[in-house]
VOGU-3710 file (C-alpha; in Angstrom, 3 decimals, decimal comma):
1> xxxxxxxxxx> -11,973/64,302/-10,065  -10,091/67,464/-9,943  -11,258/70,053/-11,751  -8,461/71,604/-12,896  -7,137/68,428/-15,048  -10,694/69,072/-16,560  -10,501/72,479/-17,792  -7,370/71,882/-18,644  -8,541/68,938/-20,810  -11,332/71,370/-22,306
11> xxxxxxxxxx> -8,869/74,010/-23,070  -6,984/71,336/-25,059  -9,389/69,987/-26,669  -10,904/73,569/-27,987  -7,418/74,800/-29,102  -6,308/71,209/-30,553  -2,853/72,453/-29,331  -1,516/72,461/-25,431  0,515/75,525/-26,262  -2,387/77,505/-26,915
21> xxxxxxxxxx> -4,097/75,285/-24,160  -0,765/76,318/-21,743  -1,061/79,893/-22,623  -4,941/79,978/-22,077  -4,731/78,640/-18,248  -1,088/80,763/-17,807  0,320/77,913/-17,323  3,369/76,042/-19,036  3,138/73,455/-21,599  4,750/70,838/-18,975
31> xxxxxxxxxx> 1,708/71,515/-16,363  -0,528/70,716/-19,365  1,174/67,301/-20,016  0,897/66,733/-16,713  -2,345/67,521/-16,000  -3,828/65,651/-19,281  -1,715/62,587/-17,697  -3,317/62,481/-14,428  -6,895/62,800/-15,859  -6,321/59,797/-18,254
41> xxxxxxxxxx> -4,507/57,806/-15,294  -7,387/58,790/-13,757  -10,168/57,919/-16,097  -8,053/54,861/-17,262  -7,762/56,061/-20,977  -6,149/57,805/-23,397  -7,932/61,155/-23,989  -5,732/62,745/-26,859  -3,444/61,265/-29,494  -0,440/63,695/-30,644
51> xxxxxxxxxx> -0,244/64,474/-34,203  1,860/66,830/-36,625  -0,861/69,681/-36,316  -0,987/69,038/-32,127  -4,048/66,922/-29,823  -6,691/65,566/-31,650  -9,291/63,584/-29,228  -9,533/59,984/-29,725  -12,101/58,272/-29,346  -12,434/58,370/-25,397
61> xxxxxxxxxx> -11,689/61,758/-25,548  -14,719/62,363/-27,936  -17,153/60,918/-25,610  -15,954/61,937/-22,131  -16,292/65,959/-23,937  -19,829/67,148/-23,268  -19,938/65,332/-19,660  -16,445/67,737/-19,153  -18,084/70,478/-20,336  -21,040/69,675/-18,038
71> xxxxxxxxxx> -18,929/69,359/-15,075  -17,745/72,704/-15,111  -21,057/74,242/-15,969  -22,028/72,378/-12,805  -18,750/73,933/-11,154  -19,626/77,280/-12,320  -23,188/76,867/-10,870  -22,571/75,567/-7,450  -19,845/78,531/-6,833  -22,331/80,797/-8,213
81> xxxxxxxxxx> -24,960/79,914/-5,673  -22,885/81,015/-2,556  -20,962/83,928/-3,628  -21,935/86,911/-2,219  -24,959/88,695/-3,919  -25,999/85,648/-5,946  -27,411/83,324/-3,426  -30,923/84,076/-1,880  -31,003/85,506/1,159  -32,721/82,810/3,740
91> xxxxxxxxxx> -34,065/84,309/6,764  -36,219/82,148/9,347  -39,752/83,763/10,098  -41,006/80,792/12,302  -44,623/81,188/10,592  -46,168/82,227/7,812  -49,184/84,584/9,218  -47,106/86,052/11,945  -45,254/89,485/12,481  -41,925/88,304/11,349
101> xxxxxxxxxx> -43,052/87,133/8,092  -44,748/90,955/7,723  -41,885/91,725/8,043  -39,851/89,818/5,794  -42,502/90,906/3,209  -42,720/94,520/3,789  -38,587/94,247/3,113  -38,913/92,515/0,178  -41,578/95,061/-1,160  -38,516/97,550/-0,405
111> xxxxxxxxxx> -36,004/95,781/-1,882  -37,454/93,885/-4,750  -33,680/93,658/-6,171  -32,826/91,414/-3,368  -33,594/87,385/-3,828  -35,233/85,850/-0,765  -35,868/82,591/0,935  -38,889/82,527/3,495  -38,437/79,169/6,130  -40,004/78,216/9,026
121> xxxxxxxxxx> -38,126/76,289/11,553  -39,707/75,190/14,856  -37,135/76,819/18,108  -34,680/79,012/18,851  -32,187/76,150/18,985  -32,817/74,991/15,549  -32,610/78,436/14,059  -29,190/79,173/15,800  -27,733/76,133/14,384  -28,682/77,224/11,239
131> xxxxxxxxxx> -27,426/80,399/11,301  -23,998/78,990/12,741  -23,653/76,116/10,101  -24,700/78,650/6,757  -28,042/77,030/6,082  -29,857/80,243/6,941  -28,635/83,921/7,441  -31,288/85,244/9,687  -33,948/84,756/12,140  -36,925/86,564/13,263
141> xxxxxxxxxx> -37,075/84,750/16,365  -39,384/85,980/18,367  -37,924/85,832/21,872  -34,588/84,406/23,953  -35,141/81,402/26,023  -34,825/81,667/30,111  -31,546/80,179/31,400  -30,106/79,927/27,245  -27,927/82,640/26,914  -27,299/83,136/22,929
151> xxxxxxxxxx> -23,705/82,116/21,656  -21,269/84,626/21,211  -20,808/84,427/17,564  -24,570/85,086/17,114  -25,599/89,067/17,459  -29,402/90,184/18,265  -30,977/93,311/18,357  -35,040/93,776/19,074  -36,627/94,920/15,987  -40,360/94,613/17,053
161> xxxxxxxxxx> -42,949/94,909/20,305  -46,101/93,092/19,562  -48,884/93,638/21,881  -51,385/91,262/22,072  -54,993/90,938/21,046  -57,896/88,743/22,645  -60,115/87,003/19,967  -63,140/85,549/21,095  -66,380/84,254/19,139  -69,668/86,426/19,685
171> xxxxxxxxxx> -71,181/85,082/22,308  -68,056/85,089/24,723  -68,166/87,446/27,921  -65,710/90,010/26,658  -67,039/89,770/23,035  -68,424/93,522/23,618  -65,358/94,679/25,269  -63,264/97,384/23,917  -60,191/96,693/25,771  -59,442/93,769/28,324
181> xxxxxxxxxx> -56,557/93,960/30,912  -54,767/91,088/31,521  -56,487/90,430/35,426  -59,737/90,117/33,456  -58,803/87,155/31,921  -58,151/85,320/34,580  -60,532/82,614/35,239  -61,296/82,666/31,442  -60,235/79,799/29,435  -57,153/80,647/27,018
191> xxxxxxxxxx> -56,502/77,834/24,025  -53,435/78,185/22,442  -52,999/75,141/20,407  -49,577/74,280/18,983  -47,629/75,546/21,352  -44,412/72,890/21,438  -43,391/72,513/25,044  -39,779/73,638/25,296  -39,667/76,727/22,685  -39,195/79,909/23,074
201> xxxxxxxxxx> -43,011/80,799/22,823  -44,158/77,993/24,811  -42,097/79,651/27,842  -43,816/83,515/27,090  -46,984/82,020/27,948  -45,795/79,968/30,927  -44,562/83,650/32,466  -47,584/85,115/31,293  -49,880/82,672/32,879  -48,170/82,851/35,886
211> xxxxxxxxxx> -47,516/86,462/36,433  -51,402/86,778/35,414  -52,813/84,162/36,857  -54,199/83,058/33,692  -55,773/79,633/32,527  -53,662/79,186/29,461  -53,998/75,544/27,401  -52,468/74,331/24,703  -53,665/70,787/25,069  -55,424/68,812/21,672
221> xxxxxxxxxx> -54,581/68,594/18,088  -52,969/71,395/16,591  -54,937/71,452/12,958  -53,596/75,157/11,783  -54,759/78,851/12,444  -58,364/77,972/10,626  -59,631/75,202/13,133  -58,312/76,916/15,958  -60,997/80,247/15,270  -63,929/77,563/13,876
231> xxxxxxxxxx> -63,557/76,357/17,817  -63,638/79,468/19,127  -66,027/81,522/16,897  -68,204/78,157/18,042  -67,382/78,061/22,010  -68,476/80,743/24,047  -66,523/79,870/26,892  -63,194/79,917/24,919  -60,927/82,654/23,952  -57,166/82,893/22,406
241> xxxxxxxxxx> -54,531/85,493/22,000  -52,752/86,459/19,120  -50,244/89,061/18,159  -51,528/91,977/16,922  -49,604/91,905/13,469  -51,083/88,148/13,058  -52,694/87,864/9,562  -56,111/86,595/10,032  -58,973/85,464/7,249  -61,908/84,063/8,995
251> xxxxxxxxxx> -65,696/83,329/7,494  -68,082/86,973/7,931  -70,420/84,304/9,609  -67,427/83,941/12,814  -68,125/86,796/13,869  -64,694/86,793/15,839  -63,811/89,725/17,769  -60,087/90,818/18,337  -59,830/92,771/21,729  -56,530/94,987/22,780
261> xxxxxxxxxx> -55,199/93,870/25,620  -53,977/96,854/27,994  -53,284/98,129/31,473  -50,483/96,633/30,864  -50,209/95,703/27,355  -48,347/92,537/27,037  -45,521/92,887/24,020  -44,107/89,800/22,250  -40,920/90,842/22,239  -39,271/90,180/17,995
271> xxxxxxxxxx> -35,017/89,819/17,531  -33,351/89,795/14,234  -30,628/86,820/15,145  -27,624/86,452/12,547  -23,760/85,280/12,682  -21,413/88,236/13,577  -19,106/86,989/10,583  -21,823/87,037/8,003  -20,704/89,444/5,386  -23,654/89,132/2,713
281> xxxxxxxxxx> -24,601/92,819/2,032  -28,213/91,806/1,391  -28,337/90,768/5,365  -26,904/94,588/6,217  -29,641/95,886/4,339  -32,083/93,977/5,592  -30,939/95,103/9,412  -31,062/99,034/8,362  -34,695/98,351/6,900  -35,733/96,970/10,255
291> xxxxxxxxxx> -34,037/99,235/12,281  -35,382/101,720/10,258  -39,078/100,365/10,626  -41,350/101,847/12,751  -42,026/100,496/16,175  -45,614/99,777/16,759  -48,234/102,016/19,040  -47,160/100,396/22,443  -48,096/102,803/25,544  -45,000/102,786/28,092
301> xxxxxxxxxx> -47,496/100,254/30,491  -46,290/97,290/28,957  -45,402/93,518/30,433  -42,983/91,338/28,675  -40,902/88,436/30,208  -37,233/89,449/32,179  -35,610/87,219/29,647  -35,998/88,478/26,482  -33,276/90,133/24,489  -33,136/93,790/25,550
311> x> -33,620/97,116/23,271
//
């Protein structure tokens, strides 16, 4: 149904005259005649019945009003949602605990004018055809993939270096450490559970493992953030790494530690990914917050994979 026979039909039937409906819409009376015909050809009735004192609804016309009325509220809605500086902005922050979703919060803290959607979508290839298709405007994603160059209508720039910690329960053999390097860990096991083969994360590990000569698992049911430090608060002879902006709650009796790793400090290496063509001004301020955000205490010994998205 097109919506301009409807309006059309609603500016008719407020005015009672399609003169003053004509002159309403700055259109002529003839458009009006015409339009009112193709709605009721249309709708297979008669809508309005011509009198000395102009269009008086019959019947039909009566009842098909408030759904009319609706449909342009609808309208009105819907182009409402999208237009620039009404719809929320949607940025992917892969999880909730992590450094991306800091992020995301620390911008809306900043700019509590600015409507936001938070989502969580599982790869880099997922989030990019998001971005390209409208469904999102942003991703913190934390790194490139090796050998998937991004598409050319996508931009990236680093926003964030996130070294890593060790957390291990109390009675692991570097629970008393201050700092660990990463050649101590070797012959430690590593459990990183819910790690999805394939993703973007999944492959910093794999380098890290192997440049390392780490023992690095991600093997077993992946039951959340809160089972994964009840096993190792539990077993000595586990440990796990997390970022060091990770958000985590764990019971006093744990006793978890979290242990810098240094010497060098492996970074996780953060991008803010959007469309070049994306013109929403809430997405330009959220790229000078970030770039504007300071970097965090990273010494210039540092490891990161050679295929992340450069500075």
């Amino acid at each position: 149904m097109d919506l301009d026979t409807v309006r059309t039909f609603m500016a008719a039937a407020d005015t009672g005259q399609f003169q003053e409906a004509a002159a309403e819409l700055a259109v002529t009376q003839q458009a009006v005649s015409k339009r009112i015909a193709v709605l009721e050809r249309d709708l297979g009735v008669r809508l309005f019945t011509r009198t000395p004192r102009g269009a008086e609804l019959t019947v039909d016309g009566q009842a098909f009003l408030p759904h009319a009325r609706e449909l342009l509220r609808v309208a009105e809605r819907a182009a409402s949602s999208v237009r620039t500086g009404h719809r929320p902005l949607r940025v992917d922050v892969i999880a909730s605990h992590g450094a991306a979703a800091g992020l995301i919060r620390g911008f809306q803290r900043r700019h509590a004018e600015i409507e936001l959607d938070a989502v969580r979508l599982s790869d880099v290839e997922t989030s990019i055809a998001a971005i390209r298709s409208g469904e999102i405007d942003a991703s913190l994603r934390s790194v490139s993939a090796p050998g998937r160059p991004l598409p050319e209508d996508i931009e990236s720039v680093r926003v964030l270096d996130e070294p890593l910690h060790l957390v291990t329960g109390p009675a692991h053999a570097l629970a008393s450490a201050r700092s660990v390097t990463p050649v101590q860990l070797a012959g430690h096991r590593i459990w990183m559970s819910g790690i999805a083969p394939g993703t973007e994360c999944a492959a910093y590990y794999d380098d890290l493992a192997a440049e390392f000569g780490l023992t690095i698992e991600s093997t077993g049911p992946d039951f959340g953030t809160e089972a994964l430090l009840d096993t190792v608060a539990d077993t000595p002879a586990l440990a796990t790494l997390m970022g060091e902006q990770t958000r985590l709650v764990w019971p006093a009796g744990h006793g978890l530690r979290r242990i810098p790793v240094t010497s060098p400090t492996p970074v996780y290496p953060h991008s803010l990914l959007w469309h070049r063509d994306n013109p929403a001004p809430a997405l330009a301020a959220l790229r000078v917050y970030l770039a504007a955000t300071p970097p965090s205490r990273v010494t210039a010994d540092t490891w990161e994979p050679g295929w992340a998205i450069p500075h």
